[in-house]
C-alpha positions in Angstrom: 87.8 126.7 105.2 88.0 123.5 107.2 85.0 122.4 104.7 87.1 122.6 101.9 89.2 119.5 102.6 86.2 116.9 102.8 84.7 118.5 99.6 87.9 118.5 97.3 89.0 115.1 98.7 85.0 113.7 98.5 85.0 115.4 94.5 88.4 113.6 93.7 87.0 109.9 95.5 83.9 110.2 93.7 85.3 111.5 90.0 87.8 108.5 90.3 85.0 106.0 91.5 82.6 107.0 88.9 85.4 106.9 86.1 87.2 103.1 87.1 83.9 101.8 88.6 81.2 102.8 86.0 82.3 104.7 83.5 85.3 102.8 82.1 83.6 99.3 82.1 79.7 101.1 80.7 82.2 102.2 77.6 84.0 98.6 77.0 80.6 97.1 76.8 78.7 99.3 74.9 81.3 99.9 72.4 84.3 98.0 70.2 88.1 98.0 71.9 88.1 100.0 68.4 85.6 102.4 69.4 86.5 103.0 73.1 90.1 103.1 73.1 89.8 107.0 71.4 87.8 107.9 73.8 89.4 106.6 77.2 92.4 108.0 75.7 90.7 111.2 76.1 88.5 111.0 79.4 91.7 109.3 81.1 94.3 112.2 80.7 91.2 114.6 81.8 90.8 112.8 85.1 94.0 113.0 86.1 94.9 116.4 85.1 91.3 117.5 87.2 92.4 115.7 90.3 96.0 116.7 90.0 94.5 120.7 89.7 92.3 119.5 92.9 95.2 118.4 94.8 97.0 121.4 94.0 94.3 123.7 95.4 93.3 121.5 98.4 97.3 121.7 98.6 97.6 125.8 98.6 94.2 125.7 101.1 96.0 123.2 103.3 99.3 125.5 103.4 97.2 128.3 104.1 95.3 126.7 106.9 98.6 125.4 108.4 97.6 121.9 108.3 100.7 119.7 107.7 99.2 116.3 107.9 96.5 117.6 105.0 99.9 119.4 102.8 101.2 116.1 102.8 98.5 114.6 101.6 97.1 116.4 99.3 100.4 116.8 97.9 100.9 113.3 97.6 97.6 113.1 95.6 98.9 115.7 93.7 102.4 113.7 92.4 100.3 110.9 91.8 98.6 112.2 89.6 101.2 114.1 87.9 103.1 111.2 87.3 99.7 109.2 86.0 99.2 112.1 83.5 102.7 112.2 82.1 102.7 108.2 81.7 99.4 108.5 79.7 101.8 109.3 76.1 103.9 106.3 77.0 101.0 104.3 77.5 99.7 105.0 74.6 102.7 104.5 72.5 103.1 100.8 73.6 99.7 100.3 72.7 99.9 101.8 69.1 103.3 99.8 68.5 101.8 96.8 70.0 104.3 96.4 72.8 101.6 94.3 75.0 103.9 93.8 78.1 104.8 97.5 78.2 101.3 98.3 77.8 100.3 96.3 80.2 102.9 97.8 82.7 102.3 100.9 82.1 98.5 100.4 82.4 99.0 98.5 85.8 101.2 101.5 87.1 98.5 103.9 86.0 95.7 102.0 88.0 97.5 101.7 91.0 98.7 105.3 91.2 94.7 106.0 91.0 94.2 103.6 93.7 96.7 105.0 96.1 95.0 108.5 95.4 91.5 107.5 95.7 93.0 106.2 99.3 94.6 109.1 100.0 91.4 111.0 99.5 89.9 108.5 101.6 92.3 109.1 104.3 91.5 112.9 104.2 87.8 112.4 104.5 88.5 110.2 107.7 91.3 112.5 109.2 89.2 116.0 108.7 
């Protein structure tokens, strides 16, 4: 079972890496602002909804296992995530009603939530 942490945590890292670092910026330069914005607004929610579910089952493993310090983390992961998926309709909304510096908020909030969970999964790779 103790396997299951640096796996989960290593899977989350790596789909958020992949996504911000080459996925995200492949998209903006092969394609229009017209053309990319459908589909981030469809690989975005999927990311976070995927590492939310991970968080929730490293979450119930960590419970299981007794390991506080990993609950709390994983959890944390977990209600970041949450909270990044349910601001991806307001997000969205700005953008549609051009309401740049709502948008742009909104955005910024939804990056660093990602951030503090791909450190969080960092910090479970180093504690396990």
């Amino acid at each position: 079972m103790n396997n299951l942490y640096p796996f989960l945590s290593g899977l989350m890292a790596g789909m958020i890496l992949f996504q911000a670092a080459l996925n995200a910026p492949t998209i903006f330069k092969v394609f229009s602002e017209e053309q990319a914005g459908p589909f981030l607004r469809v690989i975005f929610p999927k990311l976070f909804l995927n590492v939310a579910i991970l968080s929730l089952i490293g979450l119930v493993i960590a419970i299981i296992g007794n390991r506080l310090s990993l609950q709390l983390l994983f959890f944390s992961a977990l209600l970041l995530m949450s909270i990044a998926y349910l601001l991806v309709p307001a997000t969205n909304k700005a953008r549609d009603e051009n309401r740049d510096k709502s948008f742009k908020y909104l955005h910024l909030t939804s990056v660093i939530l990602t951030l503090f969970t791909l450190i969080v999964c960092l910090v479970i790779l180093v504690i396990n």
